[in-house]
C-alpha positions in Angstrom: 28.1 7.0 16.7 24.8 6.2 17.8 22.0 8.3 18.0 19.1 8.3 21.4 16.2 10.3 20.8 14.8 12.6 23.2 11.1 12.9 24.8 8.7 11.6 21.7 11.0 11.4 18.9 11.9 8.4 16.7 15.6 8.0 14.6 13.7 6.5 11.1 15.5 5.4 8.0 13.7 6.2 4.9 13.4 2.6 2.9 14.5 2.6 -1.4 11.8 4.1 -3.6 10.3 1.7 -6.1 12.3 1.3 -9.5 9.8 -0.3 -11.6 5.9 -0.7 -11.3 3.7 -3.4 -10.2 3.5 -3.8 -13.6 7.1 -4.0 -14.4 8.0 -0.6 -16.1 11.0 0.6 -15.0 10.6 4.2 -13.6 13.3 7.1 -14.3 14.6 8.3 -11.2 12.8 11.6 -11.8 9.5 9.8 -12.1 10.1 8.0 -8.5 8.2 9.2 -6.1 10.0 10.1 -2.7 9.3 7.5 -0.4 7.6 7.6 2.9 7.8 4.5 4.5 10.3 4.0 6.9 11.9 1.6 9.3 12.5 2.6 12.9 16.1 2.6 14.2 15.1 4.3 17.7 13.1 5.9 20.0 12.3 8.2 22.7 11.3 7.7 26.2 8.2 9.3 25.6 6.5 12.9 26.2 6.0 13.9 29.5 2.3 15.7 29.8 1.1 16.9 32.9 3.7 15.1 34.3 2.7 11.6 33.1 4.8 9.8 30.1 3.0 9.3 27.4 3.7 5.7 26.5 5.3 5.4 22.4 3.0 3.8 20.0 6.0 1.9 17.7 9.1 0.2 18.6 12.4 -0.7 17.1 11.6 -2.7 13.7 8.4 -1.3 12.9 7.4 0.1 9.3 5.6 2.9 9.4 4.3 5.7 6.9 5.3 9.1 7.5 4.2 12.5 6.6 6.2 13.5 2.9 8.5 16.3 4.5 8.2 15.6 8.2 11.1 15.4 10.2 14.5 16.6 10.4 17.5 14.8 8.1 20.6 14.0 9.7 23.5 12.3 8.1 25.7 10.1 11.0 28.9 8.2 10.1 28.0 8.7 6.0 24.1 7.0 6.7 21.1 9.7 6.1 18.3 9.1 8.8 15.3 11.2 9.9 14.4 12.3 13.4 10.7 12.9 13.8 8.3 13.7 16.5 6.1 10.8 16.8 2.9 12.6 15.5 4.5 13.5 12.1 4.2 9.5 12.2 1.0 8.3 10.5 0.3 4.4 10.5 2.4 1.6 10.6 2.9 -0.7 7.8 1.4 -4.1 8.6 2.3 -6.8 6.1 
């Protein structure tokens, strides 16, 4: 099944928490915090605003940081992804 987002939303795929520290401590998973960078798997056409489009601002591929409990999770063919509105998304992740 695959999923097409509607107006300005984007399908995102949370990415793995970190299991040990920069340092090299290896955290319990209780002491992980929840992750909120994500990858994007799709996305919309774009809003429509006074009858104008308003053009997305990622694509496909991109990293990008979201707010901690934005979005709506949805579980497709035994995957978990997140469908958010693309101003619950705050920065991509430039490496």
């Amino acid at each position: 099944m695959t999923i097409k987002p509607l107006a300005d939303r984007v399908v995102i795929k949370m990415l793995e928490a970190e299991e040990t520290t920069k340092s090299g401590i290896i955290l319990s998973s209780k002491s992980q915090e929840k992750p909120q960078v994500a990858e994007v798997l799709a996305v919309g056409p774009g809003a429509v605003v006074d009858g104008k489009t308003v053009p997305m601002e990622v694509a496909v591929g991109d990293k990008v940081l979201t707010s901690r409990y934005a979005g709506t999770e949805v579980k497709v063919d035994g995957e978990e992804y997140k469908i958010v509105n693309q101003g619950d998304i705050l920065a991509k992740v430039v490496d």
